[in-house]
C-alpha positions as a printed NumPy array, in Angstrom:
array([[  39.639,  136.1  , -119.61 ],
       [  36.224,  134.283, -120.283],
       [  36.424,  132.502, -116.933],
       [  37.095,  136.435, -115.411],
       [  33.472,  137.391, -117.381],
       [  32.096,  134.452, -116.697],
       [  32.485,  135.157, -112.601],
       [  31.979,  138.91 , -113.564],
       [  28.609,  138.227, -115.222],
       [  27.641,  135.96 , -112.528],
       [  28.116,  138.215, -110.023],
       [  25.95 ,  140.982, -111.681],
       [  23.171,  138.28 , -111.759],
       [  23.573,  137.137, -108.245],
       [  23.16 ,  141.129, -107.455],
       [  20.495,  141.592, -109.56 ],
       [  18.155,  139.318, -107.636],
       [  19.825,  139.986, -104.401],
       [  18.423,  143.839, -104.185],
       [  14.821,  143.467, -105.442],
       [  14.712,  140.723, -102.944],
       [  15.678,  142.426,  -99.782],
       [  13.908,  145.032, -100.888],
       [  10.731,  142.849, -101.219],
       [  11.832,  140.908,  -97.597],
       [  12.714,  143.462,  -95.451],
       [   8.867,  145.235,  -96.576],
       [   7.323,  141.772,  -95.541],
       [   9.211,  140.921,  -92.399],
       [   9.505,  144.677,  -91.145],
       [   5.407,  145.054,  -91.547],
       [   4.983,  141.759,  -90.419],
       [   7.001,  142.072,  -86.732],
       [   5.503,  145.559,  -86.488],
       [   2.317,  144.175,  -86.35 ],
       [   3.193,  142.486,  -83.117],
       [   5.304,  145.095,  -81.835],
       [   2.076,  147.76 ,  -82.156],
       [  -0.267,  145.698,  -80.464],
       [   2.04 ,  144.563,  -78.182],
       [   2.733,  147.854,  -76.754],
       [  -1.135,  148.82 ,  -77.322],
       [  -1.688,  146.239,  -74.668],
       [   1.292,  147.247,  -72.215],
       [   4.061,  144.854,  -73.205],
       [   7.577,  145.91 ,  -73.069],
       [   9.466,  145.084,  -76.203],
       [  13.248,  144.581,  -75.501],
       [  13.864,  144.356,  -79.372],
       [  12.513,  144.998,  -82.673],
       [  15.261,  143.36 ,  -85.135],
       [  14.835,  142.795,  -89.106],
       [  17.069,  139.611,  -89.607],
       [  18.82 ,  137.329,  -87.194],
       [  22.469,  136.878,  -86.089],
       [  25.045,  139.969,  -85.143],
       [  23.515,  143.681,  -85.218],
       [  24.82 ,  145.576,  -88.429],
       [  23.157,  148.772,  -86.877],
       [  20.676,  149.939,  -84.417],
       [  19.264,  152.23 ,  -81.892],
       [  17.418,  152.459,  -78.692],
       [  13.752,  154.324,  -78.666],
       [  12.478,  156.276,  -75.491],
       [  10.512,  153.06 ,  -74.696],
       [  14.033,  151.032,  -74.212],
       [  13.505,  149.025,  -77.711],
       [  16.097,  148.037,  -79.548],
       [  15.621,  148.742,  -83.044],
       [  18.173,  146.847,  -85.049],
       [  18.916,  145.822,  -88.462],
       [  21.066,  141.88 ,  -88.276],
       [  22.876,  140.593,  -90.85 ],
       [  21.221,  137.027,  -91.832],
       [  17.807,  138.502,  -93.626],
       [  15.973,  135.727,  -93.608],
       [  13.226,  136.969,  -91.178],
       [  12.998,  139.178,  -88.339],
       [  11.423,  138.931,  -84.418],
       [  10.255,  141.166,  -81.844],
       [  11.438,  140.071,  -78.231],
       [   9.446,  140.995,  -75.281],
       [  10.532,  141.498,  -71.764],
       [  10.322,  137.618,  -70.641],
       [  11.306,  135.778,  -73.768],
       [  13.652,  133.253,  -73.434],
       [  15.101,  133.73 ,  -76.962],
       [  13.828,  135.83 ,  -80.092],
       [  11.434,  132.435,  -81.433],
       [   9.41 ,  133.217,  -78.563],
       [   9.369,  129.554,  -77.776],
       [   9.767,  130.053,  -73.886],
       [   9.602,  132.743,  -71.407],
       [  11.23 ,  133.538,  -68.166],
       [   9.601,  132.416,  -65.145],
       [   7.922,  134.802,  -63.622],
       [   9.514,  134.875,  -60.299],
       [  12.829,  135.419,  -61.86 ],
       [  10.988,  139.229,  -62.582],
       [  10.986,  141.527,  -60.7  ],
       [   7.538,  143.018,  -59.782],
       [   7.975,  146.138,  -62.638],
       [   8.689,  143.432,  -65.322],
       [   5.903,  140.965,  -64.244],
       [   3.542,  143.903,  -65.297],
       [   4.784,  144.708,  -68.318],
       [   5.777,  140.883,  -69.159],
       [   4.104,  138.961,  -71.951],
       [   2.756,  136.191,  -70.026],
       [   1.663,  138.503,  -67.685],
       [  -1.316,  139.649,  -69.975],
       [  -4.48 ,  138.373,  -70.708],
       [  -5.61 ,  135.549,  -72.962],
       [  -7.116,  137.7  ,  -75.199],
       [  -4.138,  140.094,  -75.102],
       [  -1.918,  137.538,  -75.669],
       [  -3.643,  136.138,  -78.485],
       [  -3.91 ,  139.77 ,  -80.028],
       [  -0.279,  140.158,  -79.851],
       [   0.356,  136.986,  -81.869],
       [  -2.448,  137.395,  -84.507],
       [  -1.639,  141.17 ,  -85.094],
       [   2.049,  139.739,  -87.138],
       [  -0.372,  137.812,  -89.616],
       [  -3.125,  140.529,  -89.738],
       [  -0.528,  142.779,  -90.551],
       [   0.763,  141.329,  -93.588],
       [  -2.863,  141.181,  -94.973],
       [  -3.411,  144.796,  -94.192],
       [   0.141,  145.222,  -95.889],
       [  -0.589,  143.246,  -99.047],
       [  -4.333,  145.226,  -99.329],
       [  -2.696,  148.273,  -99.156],
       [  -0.353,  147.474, -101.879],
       [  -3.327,  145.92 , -104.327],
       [  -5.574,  149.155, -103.691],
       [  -2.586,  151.431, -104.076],
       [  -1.645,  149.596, -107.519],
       [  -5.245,  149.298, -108.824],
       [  -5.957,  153.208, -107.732],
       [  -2.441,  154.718, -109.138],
       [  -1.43 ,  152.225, -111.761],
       [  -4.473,  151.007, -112.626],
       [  -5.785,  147.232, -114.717],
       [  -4.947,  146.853, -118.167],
       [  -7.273,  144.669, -120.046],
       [  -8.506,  142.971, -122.765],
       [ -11.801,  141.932, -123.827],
       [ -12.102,  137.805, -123.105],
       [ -12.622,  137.348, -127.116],
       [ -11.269,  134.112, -128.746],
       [  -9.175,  134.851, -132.076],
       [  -7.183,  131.266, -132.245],
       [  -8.485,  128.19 , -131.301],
       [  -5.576,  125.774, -130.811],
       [  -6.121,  122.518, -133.463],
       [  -7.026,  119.388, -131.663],
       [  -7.166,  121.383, -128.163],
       [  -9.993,  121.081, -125.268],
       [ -11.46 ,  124.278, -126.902],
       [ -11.85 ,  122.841, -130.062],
       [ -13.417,  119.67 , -128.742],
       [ -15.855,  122.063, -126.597],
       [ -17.329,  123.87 , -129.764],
       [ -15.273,  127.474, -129.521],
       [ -14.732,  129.464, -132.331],
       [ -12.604,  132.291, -133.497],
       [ -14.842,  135.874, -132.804],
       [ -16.615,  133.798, -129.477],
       [ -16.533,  136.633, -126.734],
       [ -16.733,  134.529, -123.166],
       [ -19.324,  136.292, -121.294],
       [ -19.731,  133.793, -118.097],
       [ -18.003,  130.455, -116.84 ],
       [ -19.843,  128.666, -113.848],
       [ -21.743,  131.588, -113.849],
       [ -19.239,  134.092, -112.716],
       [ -19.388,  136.834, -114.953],
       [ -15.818,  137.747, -116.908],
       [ -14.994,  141.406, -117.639],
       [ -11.685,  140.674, -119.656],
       [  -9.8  ,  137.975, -121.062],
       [  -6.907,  137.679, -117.935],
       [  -9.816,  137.036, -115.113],
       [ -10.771,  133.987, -117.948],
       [  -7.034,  132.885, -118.22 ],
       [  -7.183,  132.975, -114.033],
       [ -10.04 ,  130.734, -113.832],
       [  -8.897,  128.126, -116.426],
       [  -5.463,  128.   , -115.344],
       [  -6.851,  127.186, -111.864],
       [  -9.02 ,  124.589, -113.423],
       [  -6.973,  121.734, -115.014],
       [  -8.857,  118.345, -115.58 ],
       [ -11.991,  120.572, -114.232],
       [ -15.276,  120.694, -116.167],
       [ -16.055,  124.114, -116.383],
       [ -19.173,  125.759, -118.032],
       [ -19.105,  128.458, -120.381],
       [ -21.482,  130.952, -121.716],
       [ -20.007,  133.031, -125.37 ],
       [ -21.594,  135.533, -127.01 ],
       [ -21.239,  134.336, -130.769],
       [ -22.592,  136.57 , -133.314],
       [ -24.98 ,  138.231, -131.136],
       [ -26.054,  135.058, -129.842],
       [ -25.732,  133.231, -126.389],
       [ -24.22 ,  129.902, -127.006],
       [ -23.555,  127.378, -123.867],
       [ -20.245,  125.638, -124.288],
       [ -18.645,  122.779, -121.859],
       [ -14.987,  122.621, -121.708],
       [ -12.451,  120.833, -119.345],
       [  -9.333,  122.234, -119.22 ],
       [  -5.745,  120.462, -119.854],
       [  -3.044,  120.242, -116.927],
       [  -0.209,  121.756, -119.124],
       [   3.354,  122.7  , -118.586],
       [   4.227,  125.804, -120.103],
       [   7.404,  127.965, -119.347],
       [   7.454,  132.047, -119.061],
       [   9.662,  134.933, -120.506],
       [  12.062,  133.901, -117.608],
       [  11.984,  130.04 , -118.449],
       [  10.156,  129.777, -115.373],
       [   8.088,  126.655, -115.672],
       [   4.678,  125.556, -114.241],
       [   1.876,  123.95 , -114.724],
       [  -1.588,  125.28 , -115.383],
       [  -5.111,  124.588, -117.097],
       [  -5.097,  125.26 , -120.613],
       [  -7.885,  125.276, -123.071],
       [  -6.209,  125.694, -126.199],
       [  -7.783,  129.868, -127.368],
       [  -5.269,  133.146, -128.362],
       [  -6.139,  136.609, -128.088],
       [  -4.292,  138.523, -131.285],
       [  -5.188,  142.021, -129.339],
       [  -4.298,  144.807, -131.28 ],
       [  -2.943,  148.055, -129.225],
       [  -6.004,  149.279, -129.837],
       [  -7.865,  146.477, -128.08 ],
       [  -5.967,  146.973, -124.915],
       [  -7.394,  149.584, -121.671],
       [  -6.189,  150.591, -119.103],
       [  -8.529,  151.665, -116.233],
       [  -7.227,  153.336, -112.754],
       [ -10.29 ,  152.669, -110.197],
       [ -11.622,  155.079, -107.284],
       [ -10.295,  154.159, -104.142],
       [ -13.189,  152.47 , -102.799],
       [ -13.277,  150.167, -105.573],
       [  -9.74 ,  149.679, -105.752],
       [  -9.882,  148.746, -102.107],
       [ -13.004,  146.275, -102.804],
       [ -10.45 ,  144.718, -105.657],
       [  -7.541,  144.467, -103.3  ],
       [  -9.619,  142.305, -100.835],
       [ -10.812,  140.194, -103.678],
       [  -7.405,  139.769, -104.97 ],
       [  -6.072,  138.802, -101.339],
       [  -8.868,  135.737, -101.167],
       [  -7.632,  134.722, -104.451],
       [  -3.789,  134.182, -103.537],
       [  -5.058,  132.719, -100.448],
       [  -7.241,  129.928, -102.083],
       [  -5.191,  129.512, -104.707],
       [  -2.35 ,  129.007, -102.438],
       [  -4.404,  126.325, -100.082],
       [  -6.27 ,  124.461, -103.098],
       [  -2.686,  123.796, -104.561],
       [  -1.348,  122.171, -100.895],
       [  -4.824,  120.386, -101.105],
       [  -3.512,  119.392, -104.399],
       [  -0.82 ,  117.957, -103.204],
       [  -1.425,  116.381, -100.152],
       [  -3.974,  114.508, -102.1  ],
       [  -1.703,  113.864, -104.941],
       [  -3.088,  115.649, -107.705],
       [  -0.138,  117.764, -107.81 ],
       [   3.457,  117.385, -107.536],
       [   5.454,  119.611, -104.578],
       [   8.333,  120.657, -106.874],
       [   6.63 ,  124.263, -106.978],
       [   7.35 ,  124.589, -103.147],
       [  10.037,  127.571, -103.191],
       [  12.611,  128.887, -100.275],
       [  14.306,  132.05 , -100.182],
       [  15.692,  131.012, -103.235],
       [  13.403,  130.913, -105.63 ],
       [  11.828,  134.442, -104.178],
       [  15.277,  135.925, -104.782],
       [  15.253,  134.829, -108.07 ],
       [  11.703,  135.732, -109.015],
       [  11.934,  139.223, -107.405],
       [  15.101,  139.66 , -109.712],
       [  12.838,  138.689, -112.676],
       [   9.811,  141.005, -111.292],
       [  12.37 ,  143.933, -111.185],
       [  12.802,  144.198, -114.804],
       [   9.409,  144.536, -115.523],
       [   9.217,  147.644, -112.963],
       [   8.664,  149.333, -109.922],
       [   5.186,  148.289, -109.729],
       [   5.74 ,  144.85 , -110.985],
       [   8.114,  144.318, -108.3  ],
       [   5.323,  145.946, -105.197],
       [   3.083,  143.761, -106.706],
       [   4.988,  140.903, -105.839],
       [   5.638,  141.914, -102.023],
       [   2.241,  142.107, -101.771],
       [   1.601,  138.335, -103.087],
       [   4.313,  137.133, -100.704],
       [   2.73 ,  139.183,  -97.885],
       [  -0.427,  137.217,  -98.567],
       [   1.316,  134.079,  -98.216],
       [   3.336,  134.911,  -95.03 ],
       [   0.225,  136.131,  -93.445],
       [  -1.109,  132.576,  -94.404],
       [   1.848,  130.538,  -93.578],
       [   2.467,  131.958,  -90.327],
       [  -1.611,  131.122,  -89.337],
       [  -0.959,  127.5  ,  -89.742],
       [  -1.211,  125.523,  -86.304],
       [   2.28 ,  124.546,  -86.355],
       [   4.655,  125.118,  -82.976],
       [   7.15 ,  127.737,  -83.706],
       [   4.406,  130.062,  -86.118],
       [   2.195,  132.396,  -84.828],
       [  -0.627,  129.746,  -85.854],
       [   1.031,  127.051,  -83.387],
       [   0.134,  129.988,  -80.467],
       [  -2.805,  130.518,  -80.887],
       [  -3.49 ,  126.991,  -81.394],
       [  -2.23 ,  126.735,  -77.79 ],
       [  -4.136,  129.689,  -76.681],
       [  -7.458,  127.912,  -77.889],
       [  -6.943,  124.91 ,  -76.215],
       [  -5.875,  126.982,  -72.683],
       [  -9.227,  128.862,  -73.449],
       [ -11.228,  125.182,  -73.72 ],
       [  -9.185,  123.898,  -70.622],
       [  -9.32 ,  126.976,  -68.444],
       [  -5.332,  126.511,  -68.346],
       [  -2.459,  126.432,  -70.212],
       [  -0.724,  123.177,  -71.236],
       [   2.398,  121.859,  -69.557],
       [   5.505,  123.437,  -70.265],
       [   7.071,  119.759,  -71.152],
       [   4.291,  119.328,  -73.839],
       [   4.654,  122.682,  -74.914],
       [   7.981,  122.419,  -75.052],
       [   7.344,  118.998,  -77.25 ],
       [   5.752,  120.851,  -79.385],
       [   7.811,  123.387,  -80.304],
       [  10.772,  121.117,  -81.18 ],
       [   7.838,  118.93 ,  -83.275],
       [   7.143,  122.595,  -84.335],
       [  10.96 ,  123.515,  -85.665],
       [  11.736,  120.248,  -86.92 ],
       [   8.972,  120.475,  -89.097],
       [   9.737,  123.862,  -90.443],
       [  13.438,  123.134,  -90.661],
       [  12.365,  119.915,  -93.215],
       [  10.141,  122.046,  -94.675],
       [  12.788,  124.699,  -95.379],
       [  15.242,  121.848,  -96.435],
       [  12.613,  120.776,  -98.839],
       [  11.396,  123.871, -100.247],
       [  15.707,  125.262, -100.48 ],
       [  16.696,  121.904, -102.405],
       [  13.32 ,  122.644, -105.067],
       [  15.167,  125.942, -105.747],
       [  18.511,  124.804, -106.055],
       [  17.171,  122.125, -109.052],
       [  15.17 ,  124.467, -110.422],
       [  17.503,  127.253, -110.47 ],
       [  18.179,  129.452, -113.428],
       [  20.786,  131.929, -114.076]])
C-alpha cells in the first residue's frame, strides 16, 4: 500500500509540472515559429508546415494556403517547413532545379538576402514582442507590488554591517541609479556579488554615502530551489500596511516591459560571461527539465505567476536562438552576413560543416544542461 501512494503521489507531481509546462512551451514555441511563418508568407514563401513539436502528428489541418498546421507528439520545440527544405531544421534545401518553375518562386532560397534574413530573424523578434506583451499586460492588469527599500535588520557581522547601514536607513541611490522600492535594491545586489557598489541612504533626514560589496551567497527558495546571489546582509519587517500595489497606464507599463526584457537579457549574458571566465559555476544551466519543474512551482503561486514566467523564457529563447551557432536562427544569419560581405553564399560542404559543428554543439549542450536537472532535481 505505501509503495501504491508512493507511485500515486509521484504521479500527481510528475502531472503537476507537466501541464504548467506545456502550457508555458507550447506559448513560446507556437509564437516563436509564427514569427517566421508571418514573415515568411509576408515575403511570398510557401510554408508546407507549421508543426508545434516534432515526431508523428497527434492532429492537424490544412489552411487555404496548403499549410499544414499540426500539433506532434515530442513537445520539445516546434518548426515551420518551407517549400524547399530538406527536413524541418532547415539545415538544407532542395536544389533548385529539382522545382518546378511555380515552386522556384515561391521557394525560400529563391528570395532575397534581405528576405531571407527577415524570415529567420522574425522567430527571435517574435519571442521579444511575445515576452513585452506579457510584461506590459502584467504591469497594466496586475500591477507591481512594492515596498519602500528601508533597512529594518542588519545581519550581525554581514557586508552591511561592515559598510556602516543601520536599522531605519531608507536606500535612496546605488551607483547612482535611483531605487523606488526595496525589490529593484534586492535586483541590483543580487546581481552584484564580490562587486563594490555605492550607496546613497537617507538616515534621519540626512544623506549619508555608504560603500558596500556584496557576498556571493547560496541561499535556497520556498521550493528548495537553490542559487547563488549577492547578499548584503539587511531585512525588511514590512508590515501589510507598508506594502502597494500600483497597476501602471499602458504606456508606462509598456516602457517597464522593455526595461524588464534588457534586464533578463543582461542578466542572462553577464552570468555565461561569468562562467566562461570562471567566476561562476555552470550547474545553473537548465534543460527541459528544470523548466518543467519550475513552471510546476510557478503554478502554485498563480495564473499570473505562471505568464510571468513564459515571458522570462521567451526572453531567453529569443536570445538563445540569436547566437551564431549552425542549426539556430543566429547561425543563419551569421551565414547571411558573411554572403552579404562576399557577394555569395558559402559552399554547401562548409555549410554543411557547419551545421553538424552546429548540432553537435547543441546536442552537448542539451546533454549538459538535461544531466544539471537530473542532479538537481526535486520532487
Amino acid at each position: 500500500m505505501e509503495t501504491i501512494l508512493k507511485l500515486s503521489a509521484f504521479g500527481d507531481t510528475v502531472l503537476s509540472y507537466l501541464l504548467p509546462f506545456l502550457f508555458v512551451l507550447t506559448i513560446v514555441v507556437f509564437f516563436h515559429e509564427l514569427g517566421h511563418f508571418l514573415v515568411a508568407r509576408w515575403c511570398g514563401v510557401a510554408v508546407k508546415t507549421f508543426s508545434i513539436g516534432f515526431g508523428p502528428e497527434i492532429v492537424g489541418f490544412n489552411d487555404r494556403h496548403g499549410t499544414r498546421w499540426r500539433l506532434s507528439w515530442i513537445p520539445l520545440g516546434g518548426y515551420v517547413k518551407f517549400i524547399d527544405d530538406e527536413n524541418a531544421a532547415s539545415a538544407g534545401q532542395r536544389p533548385l532545379e529539382a522545382l518546378s518553375e511555380e515552386e522556384r518562386k515561391t521557394s525560400f532560397q529563391g528570395k532575397s538576402l534581405g528576405a531571407r534574413a527577415a524570415i529567420v530573424a522574425a522567430g527571435p523578434i517574435a519571442n521579444f514582442v511575445l515576452a513585452i506583451v506579457i510584461f506590459t499586460a502584467i504591469f497594466t492588469f496586475f500591477g507591481e507590488r512594492s515596498t519602500a527599500a528601508k533597512v529594518d535588520i542588519v545581519n550581525p557581522g554581514s557586508a552591511a554591517e561592515r559598510a556602516g547601514f543601520k536599522p531605519g536607513d531608507l536606500v535612496v541611490k546605488i551607483d547612482g541609479t535611483t531605487i523606488e522600492n526595496f525589490g529593484q535594491m534586492q535586483r541590483i545586489v543580487g546581481m552584484s556579488p564580490n562587486q563594490q557598489l555605492h550607496f546613497e541612504v537617507e538616515r534621519e533626514g540626512k544623506p549619508v554615502e555608504l560603500t558596500a560589496t556584496p557576498e556571493l551567497k547560496e541561499i535556497t527558495d520556498n521550493f528548495g530551489n537553490t542559487m547563488r546571489i549577492g547578499l548584503l546582509g539587511i531585512q525588511r519587517s514590512a508590515s501589510p500596511d507598508d506594502w502597494t500595489l500600483k497597476r501602471h497606464d499602458p504606456l508606462t507599463a509598456f516602457v517597464m516591459a522593455v526595461k524588464e526584457c534588457y534586464f533578463v537579457i543582461s542578466r542572462s549574458l553577464g552570468y555565461l560571461y561569468d562562467v566562461i571566465t570562471g567566476r561562476e559555476a555552470a550547474d545553473q544551466l537548465g534543460g527541459p527539465i528544470r523548466i518543467a519543474q519550475v513552471s510546476g512551482q510557478v503554478a502554485t503561486a498563480g495564473f499570473f505567476a505562471l505568464l510571468n514566467l513564459a515571458a522570462i523564457i521567451s526572453v531567453s529563447i529569443g536570445l538563445i536562438n540569436l547566437f551564431p551557432i549552425p542549426m539556430l536562427d543566429g547561425g543563419h544569419l551569421l551565414f547571411y552576413g558573411i554572403e552579404a560581405v562576399r557577394g555569395k553564399p558559402l559552399s554547401e560542404n562548409i555549410q554543411e560543416i557547419g551545421f553538424r559543428i552546429g548540432l553537435a554543439f547543441v546536442l552537448m549542450l542539451m546533454i549538459f544542461a538535461t544531466w544539471n536537472d537530473l542532479i538537481h532535481l526535486k520532487f
